[in-house]
C-alpha positions in Angstrom: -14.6 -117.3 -28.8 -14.2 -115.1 -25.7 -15.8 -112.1 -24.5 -14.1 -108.7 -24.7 -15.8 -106.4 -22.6 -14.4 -102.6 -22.2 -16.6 -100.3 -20.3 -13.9 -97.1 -21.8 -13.0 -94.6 -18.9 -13.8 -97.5 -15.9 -10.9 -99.3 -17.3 -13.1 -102.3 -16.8 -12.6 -105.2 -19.2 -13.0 -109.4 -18.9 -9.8 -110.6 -19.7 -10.7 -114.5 -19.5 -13.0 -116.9 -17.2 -10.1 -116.9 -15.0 -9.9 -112.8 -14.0 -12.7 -113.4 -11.8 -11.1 -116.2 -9.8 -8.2 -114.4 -9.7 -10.0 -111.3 -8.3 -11.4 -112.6 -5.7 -15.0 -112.1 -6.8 -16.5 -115.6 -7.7 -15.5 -116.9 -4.0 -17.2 -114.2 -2.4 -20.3 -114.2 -4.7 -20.1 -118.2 -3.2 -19.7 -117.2 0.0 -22.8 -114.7 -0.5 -24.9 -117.7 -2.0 -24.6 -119.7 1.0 -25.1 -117.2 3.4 -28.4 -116.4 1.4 -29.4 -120.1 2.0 -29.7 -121.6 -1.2 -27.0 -124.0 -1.1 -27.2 -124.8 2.8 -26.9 -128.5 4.0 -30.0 -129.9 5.7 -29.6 -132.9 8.6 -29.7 -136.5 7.2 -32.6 -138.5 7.5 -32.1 -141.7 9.3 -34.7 -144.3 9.8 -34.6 -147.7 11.4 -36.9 -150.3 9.6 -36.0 -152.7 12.3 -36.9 -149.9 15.8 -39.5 -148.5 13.2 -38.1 -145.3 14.1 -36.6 -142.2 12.3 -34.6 -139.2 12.9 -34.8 -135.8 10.9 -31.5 -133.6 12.9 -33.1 -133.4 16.2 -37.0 -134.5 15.2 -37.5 -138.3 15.8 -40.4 -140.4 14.8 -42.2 -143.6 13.9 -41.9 -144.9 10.4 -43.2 -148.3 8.9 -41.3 -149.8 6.1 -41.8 -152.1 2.8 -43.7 -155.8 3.3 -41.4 -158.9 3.3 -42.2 -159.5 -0.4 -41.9 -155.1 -0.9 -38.7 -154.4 1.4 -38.2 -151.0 1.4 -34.3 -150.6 0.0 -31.7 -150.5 2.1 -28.6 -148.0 2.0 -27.3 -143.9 1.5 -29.5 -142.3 -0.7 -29.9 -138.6 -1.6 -34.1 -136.7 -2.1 -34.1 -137.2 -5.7 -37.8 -135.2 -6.2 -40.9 -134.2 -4.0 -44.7 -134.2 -4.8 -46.8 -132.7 -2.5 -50.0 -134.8 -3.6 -48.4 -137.9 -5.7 -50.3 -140.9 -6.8 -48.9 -144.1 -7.5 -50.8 -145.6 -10.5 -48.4 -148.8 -9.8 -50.2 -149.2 -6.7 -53.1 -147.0 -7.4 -52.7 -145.1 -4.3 -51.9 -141.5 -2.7 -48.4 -141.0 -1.3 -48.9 -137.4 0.3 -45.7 -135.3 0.9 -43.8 -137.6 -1.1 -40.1 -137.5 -0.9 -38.4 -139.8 -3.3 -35.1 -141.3 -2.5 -34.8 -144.1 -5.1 -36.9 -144.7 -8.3 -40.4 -145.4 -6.7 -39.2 -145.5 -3.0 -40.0 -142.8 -1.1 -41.2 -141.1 2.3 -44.9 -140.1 2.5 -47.9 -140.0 5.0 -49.0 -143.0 5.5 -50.6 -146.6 7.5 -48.6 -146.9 10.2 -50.1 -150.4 10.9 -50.1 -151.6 7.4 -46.2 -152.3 6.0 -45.9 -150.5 1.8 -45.0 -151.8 -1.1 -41.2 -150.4 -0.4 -41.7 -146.8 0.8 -41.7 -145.6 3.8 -44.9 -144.5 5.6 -44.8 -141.7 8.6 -47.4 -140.0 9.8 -49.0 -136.4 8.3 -46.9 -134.6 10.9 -43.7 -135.9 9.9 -44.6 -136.2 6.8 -45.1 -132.6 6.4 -42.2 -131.8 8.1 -40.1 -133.6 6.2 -40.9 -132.1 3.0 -40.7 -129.0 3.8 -37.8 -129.2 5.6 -35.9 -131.3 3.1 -33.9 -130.5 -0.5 -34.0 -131.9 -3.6 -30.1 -133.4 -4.4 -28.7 -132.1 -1.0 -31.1 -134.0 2.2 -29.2 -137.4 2.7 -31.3 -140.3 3.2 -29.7 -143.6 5.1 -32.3 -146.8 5.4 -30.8 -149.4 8.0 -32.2 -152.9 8.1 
C-alpha cells in the first residue's frame, strides 16, 4: 500500500520510495549523518598475542592473551557488545570494560601476568580507553598468533 501525501498549495506529495532518491535528499540526509558522527569508522584494534602487544590507531599497549589449554581465538572480528562492569559466571570473575569480539572472548582489564581463559587482558588504562573509544558492529578487531 503506498503513501499518498498532498500538503495542497505546497504542491508537495510522495510519489514512491524512490522520489527521495531521485531528489537528491536521502544522500544528503547520509552525508549529514556522518558528518554528525554516528556512523563514523573507528581505527582497528590489533593485538599481537605472540609481542603481547596491541595497537588502538595510534595508542599502543600490552595485552596478555588465553592459556595454552584457553587460546584466545585467532582472526578479523568485529565489537559485537560492551559491558562496562561484566561478570563471567563461566569463570566466576569480573571482566571490567568488557568489549566482546566473539561469543565469550573479549577485551577487559585485567592480570597482566596471569594468561585468561581466552580473552584478552589489558590494563585499566587501555581498557578504559578502549571502550570508550570503540563501537558496537563498526571497531574491527584482528588477533594474530
Amino acid at each position: 500500500m503506498a503513501l499518498m501525501v498532498n500538503w495542497g498549495a505546497t504542491g508537495w506529495s510522495h510519489r514512491g520510495p524512490n522520489h527521495f532518491f531521485r531528489q537528491g535528499i536521502l544522500p544528503l540526509l547520509f552525508c549529514w549523518v556522518l558528518s554528525m558522527g554516528w556512523a563514523q569508522a573507528t581505527p582497528d584494534i590489533e593485538l599481537w598475542l605472540g609481542e603481547r602487544t596491541g595497537r588502538f590507531g595510534d595508542y599502543e599497549f600490552a595485552i596478555l592473551g588465553g592459556r595454552p589449554d584457553y587460546p584466545t581465538p585467532t582472526g578479523a572480528f568485529v565489537v559485537q557488545w560492551k559491558a562496562r562492569s561484566w561478570w563471567s559466571r563461566q569463570w566466576n570473575a569480573p571482566m571490567p570494560y568488557a568489549v566482546f569480539f566473539r561469543g565469550g572472548a573479549a577485551i577487559h582489564e585485567g592480570s597482566l601476568s596471569i594468561p585468561s581463559h581466552g580473552c584478552i587482558h589489558v590494563s585499566q588504562k587501555t581498557a578504559r580507553y578502549i571502550f570508550d573509544n570503540s563501537k558496537e558492529g563498526v571497531t574491527r578487531v584482528f588477533v594474530y598468533p
